[in-house]
LUMSE-309777 format. One record per atom (N, C-alpha, C): residue in three letters; atom name; x, y, z. Coordinates in pm, 1 decimal, padded with zeros to 6 digits. Layout:
[ala, CA, [X, Y, Z]]
...
This chain:
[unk, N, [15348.6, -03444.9, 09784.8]]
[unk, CA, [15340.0, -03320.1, 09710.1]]
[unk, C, [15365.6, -03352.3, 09563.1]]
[unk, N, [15275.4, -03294.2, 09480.4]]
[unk, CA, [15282.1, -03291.8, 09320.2]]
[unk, C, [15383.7, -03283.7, 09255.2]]
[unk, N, [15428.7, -03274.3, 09168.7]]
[unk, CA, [15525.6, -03165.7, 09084.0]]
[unk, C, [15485.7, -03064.7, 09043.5]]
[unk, N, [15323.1, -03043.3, 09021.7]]
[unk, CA, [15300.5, -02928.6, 09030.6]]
[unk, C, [15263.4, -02846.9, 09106.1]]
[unk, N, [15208.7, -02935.2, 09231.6]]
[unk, CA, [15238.0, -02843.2, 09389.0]]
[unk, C, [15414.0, -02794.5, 09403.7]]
[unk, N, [15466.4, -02870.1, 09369.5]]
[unk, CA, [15616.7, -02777.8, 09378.1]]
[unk, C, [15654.3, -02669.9, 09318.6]]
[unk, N, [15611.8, -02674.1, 09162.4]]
[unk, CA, [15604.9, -02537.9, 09117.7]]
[unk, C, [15586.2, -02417.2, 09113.5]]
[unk, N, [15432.6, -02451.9, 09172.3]]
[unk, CA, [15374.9, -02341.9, 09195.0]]
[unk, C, [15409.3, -02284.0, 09329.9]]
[unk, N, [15476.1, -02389.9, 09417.8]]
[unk, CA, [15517.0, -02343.9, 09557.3]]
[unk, C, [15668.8, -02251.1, 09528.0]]
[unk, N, [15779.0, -02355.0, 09422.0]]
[unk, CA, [15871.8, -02240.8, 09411.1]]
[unk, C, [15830.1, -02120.2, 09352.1]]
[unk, N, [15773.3, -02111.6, 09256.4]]
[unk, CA, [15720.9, -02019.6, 09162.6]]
[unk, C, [15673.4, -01896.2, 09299.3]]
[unk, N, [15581.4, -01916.6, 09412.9]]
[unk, CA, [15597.3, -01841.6, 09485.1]]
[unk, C, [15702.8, -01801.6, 09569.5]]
[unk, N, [15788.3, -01916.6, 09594.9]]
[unk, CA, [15861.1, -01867.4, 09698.1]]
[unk, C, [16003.2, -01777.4, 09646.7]]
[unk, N, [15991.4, -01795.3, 09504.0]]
[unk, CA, [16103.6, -01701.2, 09440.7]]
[unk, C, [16053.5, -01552.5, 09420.7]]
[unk, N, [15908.8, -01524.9, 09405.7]]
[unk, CA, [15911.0, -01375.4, 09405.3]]
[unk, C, [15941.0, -01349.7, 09583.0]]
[unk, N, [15994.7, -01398.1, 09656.2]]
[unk, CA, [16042.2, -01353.6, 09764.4]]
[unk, C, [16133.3, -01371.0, 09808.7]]
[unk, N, [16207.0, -01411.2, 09685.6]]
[unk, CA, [16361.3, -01403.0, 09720.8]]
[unk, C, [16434.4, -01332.1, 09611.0]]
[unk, N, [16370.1, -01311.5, 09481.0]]
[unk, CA, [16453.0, -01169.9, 09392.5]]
[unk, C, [16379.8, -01052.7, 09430.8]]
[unk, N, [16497.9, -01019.6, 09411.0]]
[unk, CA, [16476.1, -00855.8, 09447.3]]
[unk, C, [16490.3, -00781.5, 09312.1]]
[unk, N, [16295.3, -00775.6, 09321.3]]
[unk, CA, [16285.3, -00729.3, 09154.0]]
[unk, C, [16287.3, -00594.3, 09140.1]]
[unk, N, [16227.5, -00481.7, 09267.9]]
[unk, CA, [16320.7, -00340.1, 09263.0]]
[unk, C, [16435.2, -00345.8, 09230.9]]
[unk, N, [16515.5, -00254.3, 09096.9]]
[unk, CA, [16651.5, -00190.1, 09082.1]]
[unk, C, [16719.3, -00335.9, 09009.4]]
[unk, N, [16668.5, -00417.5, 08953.2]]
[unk, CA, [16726.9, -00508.6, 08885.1]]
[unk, C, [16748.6, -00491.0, 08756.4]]
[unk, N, [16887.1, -00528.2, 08671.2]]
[unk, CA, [16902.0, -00513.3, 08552.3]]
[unk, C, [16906.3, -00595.4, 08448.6]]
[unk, N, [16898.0, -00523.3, 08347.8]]
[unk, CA, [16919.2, -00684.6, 08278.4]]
[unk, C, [17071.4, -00775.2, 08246.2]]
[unk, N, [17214.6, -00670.9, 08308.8]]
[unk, CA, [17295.4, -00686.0, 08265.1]]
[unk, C, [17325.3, -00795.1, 08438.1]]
[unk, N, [17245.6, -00763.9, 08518.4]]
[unk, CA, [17236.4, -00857.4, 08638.3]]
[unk, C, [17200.1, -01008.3, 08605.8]]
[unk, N, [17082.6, -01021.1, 08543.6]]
[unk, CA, [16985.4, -01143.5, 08541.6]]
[unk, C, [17046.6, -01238.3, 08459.0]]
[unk, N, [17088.1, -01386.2, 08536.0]]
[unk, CA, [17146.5, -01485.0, 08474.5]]
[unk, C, [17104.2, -01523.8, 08353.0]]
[unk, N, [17176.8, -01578.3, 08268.1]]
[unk, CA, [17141.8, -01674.0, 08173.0]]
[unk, C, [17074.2, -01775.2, 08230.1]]
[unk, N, [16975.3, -01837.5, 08129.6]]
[unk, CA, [16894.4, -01950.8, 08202.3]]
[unk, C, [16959.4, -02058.7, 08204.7]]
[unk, N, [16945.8, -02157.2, 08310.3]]
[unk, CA, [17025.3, -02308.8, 08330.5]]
[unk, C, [17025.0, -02393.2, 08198.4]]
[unk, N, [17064.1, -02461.1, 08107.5]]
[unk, CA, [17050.8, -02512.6, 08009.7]]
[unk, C, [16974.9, -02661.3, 08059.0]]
[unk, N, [16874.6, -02728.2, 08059.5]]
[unk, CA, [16818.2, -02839.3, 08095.3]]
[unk, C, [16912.1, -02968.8, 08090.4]]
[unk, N, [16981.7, -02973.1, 07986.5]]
[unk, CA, [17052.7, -03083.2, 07951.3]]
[unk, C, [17157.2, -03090.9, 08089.3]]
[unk, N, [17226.3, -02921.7, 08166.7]]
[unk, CA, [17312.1, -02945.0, 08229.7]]
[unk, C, [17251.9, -03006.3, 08379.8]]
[unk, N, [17096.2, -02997.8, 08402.3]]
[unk, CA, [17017.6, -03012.4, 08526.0]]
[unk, C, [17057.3, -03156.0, 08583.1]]
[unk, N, [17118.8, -03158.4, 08733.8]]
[unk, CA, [17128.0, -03330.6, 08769.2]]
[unk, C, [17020.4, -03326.6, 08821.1]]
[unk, N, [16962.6, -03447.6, 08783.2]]
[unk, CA, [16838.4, -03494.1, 08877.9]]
[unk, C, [16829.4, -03583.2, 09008.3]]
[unk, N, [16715.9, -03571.3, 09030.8]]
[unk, CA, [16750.8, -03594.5, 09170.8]]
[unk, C, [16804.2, -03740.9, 09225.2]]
[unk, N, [16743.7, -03835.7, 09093.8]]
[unk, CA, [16805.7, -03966.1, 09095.2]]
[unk, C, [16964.1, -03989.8, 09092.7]]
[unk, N, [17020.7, -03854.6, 09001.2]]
[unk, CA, [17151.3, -03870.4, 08966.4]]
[unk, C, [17237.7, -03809.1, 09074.1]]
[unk, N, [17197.6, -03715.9, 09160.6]]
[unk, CA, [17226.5, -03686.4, 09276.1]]
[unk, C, [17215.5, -03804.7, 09387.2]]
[unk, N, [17100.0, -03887.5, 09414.0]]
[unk, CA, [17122.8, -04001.0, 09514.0]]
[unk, C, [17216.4, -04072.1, 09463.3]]
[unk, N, [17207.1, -04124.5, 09318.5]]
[unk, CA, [17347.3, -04267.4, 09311.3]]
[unk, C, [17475.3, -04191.5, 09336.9]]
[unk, N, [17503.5, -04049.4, 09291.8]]
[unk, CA, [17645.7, -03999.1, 09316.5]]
[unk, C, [17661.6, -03964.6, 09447.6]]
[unk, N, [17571.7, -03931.8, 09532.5]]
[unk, CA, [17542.4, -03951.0, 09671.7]]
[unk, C, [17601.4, -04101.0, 09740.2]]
[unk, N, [17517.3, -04185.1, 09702.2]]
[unk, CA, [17504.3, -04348.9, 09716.3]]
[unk, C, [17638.6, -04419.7, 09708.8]]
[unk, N, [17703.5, -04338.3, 09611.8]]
[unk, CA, [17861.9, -04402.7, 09593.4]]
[unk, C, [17977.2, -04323.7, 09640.0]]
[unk, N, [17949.1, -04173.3, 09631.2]]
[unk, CA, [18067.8, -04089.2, 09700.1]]
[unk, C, [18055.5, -04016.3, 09833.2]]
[unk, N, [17895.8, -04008.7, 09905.5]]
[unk, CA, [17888.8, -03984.3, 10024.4]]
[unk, C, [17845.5, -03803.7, 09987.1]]
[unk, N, [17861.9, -03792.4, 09853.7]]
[unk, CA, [17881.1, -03659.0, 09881.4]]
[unk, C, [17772.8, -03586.1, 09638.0]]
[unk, N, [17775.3, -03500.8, 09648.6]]
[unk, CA, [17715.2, -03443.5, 09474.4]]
[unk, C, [17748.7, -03354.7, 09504.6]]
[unk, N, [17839.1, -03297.7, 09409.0]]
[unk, CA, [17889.1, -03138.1, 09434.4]]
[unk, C, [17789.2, -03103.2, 09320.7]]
[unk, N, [17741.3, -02970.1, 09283.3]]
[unk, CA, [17689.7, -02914.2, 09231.9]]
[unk, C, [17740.0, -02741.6, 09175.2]]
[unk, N, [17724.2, -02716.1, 09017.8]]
[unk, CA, [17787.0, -02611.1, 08959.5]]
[unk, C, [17668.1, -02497.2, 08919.5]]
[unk, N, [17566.1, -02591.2, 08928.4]]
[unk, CA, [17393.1, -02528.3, 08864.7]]
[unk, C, [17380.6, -02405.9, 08897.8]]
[unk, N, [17377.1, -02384.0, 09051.4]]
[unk, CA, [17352.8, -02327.9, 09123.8]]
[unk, C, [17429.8, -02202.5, 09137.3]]
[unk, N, [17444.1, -02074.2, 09068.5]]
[unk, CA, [17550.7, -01980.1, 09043.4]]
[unk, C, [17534.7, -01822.3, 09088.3]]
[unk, N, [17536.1, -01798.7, 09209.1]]
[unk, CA, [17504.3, -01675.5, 09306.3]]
[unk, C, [17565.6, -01593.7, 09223.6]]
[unk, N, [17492.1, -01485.0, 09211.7]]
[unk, CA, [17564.9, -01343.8, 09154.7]]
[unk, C, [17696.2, -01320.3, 09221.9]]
[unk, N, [17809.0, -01220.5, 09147.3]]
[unk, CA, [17882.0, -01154.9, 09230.8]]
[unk, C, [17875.2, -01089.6, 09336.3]]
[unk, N, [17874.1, -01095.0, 09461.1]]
[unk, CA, [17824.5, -01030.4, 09564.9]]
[unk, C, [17688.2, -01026.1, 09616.2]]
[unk, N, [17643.9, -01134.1, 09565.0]]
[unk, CA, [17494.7, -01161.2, 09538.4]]
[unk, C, [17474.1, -01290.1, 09626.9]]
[unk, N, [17385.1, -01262.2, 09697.0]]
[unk, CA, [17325.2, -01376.8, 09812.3]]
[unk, C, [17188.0, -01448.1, 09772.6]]
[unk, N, [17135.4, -01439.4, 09628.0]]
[unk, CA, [16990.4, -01489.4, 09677.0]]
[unk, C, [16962.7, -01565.7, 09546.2]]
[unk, N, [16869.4, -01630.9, 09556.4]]
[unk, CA, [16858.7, -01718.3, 09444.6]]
[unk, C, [16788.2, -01650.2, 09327.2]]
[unk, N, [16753.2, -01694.0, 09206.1]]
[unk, CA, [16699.7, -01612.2, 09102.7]]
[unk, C, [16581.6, -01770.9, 09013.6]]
[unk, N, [16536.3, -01693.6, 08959.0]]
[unk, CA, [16412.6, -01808.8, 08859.7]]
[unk, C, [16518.3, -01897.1, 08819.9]]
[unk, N, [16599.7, -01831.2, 08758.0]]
[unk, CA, [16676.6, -01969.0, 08683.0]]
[unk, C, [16796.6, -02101.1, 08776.0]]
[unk, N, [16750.4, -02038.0, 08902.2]]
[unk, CA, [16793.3, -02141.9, 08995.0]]
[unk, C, [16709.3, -02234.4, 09015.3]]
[unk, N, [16573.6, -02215.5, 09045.8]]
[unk, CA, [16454.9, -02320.1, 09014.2]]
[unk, C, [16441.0, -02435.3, 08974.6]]
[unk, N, [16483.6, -02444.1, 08856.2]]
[unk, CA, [16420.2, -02638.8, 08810.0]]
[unk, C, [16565.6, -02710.6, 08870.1]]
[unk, N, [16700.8, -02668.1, 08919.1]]
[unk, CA, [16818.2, -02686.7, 09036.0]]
[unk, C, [16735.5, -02728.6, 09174.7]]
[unk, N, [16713.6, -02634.2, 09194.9]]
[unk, CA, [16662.8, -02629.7, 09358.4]]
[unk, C, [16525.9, -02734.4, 09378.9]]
[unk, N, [16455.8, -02742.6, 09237.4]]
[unk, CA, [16306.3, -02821.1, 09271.5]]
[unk, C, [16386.1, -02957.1, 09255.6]]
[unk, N, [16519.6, -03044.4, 09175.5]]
[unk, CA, [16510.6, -03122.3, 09197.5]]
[unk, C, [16650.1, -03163.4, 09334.8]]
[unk, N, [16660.1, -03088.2, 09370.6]]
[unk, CA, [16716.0, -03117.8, 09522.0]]
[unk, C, [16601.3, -03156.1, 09621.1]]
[unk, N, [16480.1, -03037.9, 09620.5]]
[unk, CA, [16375.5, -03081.4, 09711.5]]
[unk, C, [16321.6, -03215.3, 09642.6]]
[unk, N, [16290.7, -03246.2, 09505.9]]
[unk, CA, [16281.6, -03396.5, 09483.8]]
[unk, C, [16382.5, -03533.9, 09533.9]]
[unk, N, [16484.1, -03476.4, 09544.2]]
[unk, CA, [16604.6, -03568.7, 09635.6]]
[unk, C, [16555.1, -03564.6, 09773.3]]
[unk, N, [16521.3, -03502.1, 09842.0]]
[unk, CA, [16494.0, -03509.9, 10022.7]]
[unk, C, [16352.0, -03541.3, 10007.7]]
[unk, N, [16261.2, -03530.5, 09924.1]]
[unk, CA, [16113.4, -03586.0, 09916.9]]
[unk, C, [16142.0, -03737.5, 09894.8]]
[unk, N, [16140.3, -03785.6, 09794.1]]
[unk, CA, [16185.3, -03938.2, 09764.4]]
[unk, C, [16217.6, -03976.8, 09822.8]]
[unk, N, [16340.1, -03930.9, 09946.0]]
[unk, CA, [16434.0, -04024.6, 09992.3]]
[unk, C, [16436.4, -03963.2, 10179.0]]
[unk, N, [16307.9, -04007.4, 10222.2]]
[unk, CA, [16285.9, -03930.5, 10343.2]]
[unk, C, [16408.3, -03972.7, 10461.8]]
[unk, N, [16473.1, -04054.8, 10443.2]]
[unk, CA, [16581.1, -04107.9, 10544.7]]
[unk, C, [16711.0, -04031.2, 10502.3]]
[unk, N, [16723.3, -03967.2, 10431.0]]
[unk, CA, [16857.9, -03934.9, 10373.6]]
[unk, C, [16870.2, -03756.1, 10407.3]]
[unk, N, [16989.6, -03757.3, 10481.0]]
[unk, CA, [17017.5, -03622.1, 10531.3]]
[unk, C, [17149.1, -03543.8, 10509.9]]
[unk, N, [17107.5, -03447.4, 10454.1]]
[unk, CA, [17233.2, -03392.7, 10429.5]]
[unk, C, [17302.3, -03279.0, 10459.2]]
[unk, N, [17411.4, -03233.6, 10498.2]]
[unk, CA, [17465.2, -03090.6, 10497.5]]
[unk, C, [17495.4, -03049.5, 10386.4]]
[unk, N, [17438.5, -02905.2, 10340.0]]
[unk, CA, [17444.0, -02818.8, 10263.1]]
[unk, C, [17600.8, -02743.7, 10230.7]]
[unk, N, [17699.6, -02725.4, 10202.9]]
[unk, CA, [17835.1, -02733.3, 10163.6]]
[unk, C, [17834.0, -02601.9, 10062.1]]
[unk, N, [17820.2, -02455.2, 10097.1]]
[unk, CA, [17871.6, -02323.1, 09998.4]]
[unk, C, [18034.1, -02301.0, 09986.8]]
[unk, N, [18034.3, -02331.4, 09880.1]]
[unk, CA, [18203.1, -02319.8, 09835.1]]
[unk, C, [18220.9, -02189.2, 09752.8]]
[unk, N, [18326.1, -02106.2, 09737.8]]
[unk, CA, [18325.3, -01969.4, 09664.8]]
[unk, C, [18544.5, -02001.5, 09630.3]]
[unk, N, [18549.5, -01876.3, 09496.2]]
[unk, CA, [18666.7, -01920.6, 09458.6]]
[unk, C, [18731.4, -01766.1, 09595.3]]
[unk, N, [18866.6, -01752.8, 09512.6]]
[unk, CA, [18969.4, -01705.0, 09615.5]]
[unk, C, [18952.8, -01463.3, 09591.5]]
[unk, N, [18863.1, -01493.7, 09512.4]]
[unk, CA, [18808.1, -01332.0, 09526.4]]
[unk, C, [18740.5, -01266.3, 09616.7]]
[unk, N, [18808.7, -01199.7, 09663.0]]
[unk, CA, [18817.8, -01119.0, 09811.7]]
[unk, C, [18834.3, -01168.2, 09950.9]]
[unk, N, [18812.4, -01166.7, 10010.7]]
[unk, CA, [18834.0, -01117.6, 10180.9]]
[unk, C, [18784.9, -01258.9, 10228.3]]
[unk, N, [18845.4, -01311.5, 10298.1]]
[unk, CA, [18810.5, -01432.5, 10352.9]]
[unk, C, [18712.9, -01390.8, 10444.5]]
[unk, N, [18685.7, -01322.6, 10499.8]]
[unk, CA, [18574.6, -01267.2, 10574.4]]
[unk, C, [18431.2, -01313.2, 10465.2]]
[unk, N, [18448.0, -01174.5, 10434.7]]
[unk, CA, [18353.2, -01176.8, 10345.0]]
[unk, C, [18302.2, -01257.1, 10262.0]]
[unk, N, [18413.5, -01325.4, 10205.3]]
[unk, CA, [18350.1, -01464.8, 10130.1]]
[unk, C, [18282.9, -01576.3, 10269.1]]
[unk, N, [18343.9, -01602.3, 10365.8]]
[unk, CA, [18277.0, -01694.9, 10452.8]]
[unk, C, [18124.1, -01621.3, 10483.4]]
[unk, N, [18124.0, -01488.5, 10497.2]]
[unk, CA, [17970.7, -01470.2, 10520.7]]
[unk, C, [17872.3, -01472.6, 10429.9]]
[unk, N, [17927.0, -01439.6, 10327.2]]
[unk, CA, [17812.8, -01468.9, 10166.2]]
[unk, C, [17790.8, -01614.7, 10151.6]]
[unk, N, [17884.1, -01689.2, 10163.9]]
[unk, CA, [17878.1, -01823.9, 10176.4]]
[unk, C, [17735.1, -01893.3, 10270.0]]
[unk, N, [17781.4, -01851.1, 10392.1]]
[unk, CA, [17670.5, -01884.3, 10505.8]]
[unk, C, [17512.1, -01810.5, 10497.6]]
[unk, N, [17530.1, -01692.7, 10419.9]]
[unk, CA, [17437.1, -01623.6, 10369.6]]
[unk, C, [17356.6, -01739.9, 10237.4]]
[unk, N, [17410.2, -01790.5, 10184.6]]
[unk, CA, [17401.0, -01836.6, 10085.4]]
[unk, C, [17292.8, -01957.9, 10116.4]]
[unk, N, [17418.6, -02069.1, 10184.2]]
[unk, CA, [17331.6, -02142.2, 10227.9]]
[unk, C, [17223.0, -02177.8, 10318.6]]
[unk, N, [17197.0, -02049.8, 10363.5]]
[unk, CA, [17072.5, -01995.5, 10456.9]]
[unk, C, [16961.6, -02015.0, 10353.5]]
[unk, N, [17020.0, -01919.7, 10219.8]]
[unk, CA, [16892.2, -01926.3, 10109.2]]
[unk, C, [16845.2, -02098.9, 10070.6]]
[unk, N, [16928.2, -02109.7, 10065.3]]
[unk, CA, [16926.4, -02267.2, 10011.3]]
[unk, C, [16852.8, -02322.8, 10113.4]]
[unk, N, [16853.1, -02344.3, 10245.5]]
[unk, CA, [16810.7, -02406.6, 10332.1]]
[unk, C, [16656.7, -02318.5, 10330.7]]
[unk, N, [16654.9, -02203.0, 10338.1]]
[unk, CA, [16505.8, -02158.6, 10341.1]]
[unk, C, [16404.5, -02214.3, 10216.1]]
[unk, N, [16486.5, -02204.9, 10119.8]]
[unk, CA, [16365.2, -02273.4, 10042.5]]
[unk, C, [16361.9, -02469.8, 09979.1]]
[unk, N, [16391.5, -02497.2, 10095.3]]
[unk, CA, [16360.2, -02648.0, 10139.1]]
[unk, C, [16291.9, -02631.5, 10256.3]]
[unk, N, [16292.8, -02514.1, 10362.6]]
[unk, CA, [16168.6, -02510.8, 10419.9]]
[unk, C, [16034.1, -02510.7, 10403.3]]
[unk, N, [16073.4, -02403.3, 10262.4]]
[unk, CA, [15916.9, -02404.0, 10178.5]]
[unk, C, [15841.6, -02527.4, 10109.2]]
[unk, N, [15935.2, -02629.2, 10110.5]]
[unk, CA, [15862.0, -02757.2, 10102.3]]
[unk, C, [15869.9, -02882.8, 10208.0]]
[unk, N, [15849.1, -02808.8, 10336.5]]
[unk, CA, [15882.7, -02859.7, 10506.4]]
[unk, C, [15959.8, -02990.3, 10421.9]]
[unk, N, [16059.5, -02954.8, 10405.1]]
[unk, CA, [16188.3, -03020.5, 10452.4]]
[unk, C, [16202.8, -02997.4, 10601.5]]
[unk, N, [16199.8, -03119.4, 10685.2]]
[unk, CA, [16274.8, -03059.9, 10836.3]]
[unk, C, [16421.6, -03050.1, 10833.0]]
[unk, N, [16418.0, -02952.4, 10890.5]]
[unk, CA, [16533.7, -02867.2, 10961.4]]
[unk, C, [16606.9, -02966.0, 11013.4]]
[unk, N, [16537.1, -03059.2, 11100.7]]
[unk, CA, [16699.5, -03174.0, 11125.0]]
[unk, C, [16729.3, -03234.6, 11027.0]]
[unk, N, [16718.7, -03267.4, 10885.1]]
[unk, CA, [16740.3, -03347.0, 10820.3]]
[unk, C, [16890.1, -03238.3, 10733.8]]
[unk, N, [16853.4, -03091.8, 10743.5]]
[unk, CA, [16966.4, -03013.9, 10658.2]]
[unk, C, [17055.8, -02928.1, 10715.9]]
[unk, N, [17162.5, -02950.0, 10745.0]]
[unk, CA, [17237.7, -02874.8, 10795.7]]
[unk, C, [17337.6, -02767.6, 10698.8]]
[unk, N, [17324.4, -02705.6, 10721.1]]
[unk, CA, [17441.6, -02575.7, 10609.6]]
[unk, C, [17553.6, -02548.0, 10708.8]]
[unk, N, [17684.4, -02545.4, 10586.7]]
[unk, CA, [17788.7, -02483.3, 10664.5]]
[unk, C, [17860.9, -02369.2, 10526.6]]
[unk, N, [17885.3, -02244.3, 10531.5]]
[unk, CA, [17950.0, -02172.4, 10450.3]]
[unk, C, [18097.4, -02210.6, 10486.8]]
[unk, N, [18159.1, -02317.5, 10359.8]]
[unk, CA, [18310.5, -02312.0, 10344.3]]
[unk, C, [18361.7, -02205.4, 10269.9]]
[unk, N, [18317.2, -02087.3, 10241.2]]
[unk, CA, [18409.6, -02024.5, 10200.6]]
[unk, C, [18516.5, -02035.7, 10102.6]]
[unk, N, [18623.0, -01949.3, 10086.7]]
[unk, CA, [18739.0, -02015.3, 10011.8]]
[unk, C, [18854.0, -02174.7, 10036.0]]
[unk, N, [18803.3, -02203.1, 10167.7]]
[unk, CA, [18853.9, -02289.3, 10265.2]]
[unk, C, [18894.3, -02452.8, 10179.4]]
[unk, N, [18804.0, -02442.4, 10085.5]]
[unk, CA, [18841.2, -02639.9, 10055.1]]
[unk, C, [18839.8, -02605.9, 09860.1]]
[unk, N, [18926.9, -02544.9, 09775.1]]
[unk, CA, [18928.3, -02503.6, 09643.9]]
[unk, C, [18974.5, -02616.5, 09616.8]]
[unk, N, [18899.2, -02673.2, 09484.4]]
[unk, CA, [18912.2, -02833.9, 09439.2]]
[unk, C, [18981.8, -02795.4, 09275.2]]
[unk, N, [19027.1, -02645.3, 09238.6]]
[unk, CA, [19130.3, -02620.8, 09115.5]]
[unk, C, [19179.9, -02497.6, 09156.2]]
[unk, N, [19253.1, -02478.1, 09099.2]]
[unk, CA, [19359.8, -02335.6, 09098.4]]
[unk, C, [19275.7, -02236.3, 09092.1]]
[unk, N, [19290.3, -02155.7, 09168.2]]
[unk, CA, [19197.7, -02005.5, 09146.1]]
[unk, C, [19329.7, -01885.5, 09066.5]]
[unk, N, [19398.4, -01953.4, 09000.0]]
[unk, CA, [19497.2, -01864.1, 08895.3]]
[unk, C, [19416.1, -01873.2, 08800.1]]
[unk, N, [19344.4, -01935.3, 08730.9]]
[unk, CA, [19241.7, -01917.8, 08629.8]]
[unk, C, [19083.8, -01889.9, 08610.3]]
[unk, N, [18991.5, -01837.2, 08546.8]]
[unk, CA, [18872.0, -01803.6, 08522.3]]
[unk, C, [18801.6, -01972.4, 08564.6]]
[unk, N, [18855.3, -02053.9, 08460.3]]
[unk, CA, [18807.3, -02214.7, 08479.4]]
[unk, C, [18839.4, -02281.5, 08614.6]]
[unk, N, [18928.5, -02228.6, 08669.2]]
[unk, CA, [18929.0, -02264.3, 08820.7]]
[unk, C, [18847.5, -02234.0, 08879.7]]
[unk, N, [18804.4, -02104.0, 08916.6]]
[unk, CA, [18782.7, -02023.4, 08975.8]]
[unk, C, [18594.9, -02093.8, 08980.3]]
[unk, N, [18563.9, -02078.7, 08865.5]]
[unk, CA, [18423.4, -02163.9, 08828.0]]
[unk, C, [18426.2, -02259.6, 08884.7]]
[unk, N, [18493.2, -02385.0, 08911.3]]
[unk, CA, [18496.4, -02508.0, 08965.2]]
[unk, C, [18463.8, -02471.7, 09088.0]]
[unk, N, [18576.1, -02394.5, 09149.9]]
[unk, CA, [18557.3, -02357.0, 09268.0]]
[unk, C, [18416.6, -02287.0, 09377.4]]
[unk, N, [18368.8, -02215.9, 09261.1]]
[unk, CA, [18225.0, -02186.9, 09287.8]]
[unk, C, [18127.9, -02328.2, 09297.4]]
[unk, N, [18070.8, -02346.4, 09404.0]]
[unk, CA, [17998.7, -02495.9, 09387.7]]
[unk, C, [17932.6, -02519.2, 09502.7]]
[unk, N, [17829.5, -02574.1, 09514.3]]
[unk, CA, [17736.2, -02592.5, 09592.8]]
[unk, C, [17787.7, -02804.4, 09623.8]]
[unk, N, [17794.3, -02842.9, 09713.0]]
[unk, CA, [17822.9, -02982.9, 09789.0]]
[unk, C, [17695.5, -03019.2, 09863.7]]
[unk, N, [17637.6, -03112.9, 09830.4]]
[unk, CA, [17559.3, -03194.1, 09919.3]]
[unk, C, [17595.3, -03325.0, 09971.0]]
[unk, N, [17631.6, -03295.1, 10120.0]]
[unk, CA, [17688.3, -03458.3, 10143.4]]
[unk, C, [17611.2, -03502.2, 10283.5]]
[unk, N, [17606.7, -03623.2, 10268.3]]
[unk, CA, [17534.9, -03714.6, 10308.7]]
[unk, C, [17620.1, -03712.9, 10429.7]]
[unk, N, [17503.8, -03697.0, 10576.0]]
[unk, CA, [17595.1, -03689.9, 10720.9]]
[unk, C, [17476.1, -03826.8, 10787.4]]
């Protein structure tokens, strides 16, 4: 597949995952800054050496389950990580900080990485190769007493099983 067969494949598969009825503008993310984008190379060596690439790119609304455009050039080079590297499999890892209901955060979580996993379907990624698990508030890697914690804590994990 191209890079520009990918595009145009996310490019579709995101008008079916925002929900552009009733959207605002005080909703719609800021765009990803390019410079902050890991690529997919830089994801295998941090893969390659720690078993594991946590990821911050990737930033679900408040109460918000679904991906948006500016998750895109994130998500296209993850599917460039499982394209390149057809032997390499990973579980999908939704982390959230310590705001609200442990319930609820574990199901947005699993909600989450459902999205994530659906659109690596859209570029037949197989299904045995990705497994998702919503951790929830369960594994916080800084203090959720602060805003800057709390961010850390928000994070997407791809680790190598």
């Amino acid at each position: 597949m191209t890079m520009r067969n990918i595009l145009l494949c996310s490019m579709f598969f995101m008008i079916l995952l925002v929900p552009v009825p009733g959207i605002r503008s005080e909703d719609v993310k800021q765009a990803v800054d390019p410079s902050k984008i890991i690529t997919a190379e830089e994801m295998k060596k941090e893969i390659d050496q720690n078993g594991r690439v946590v990821l911050h790119q990737i930033q679900f609304g408040d109460k918000q389950a679904y991906l948006t455009l500016e998750d895109v050039p994130m998500m296209n080079e993850i599917v460039r990580l499982l394209l390149d590297n057809p032997d390499l499999n990973i579980e999908i890892q939704l982390h959230t900080d310590n705001r609200g209901s442990r319930r609820v955060l574990a199901l947005f979580s699993d909600i989450r990485a459902k999205r994530i996993q659906s659109y690596l379907q859209a570029f037949n990624i197989a299904d045995d190769r990705v497994t998702i698990k919503g951790m929830g508030l369960t594994q916080p890697i800084a203090s959720n007493g602060t805003e800057e914690g709390r961010a850390m804590n928000r994070r997407i994990e791809l680790v190598k099983r």
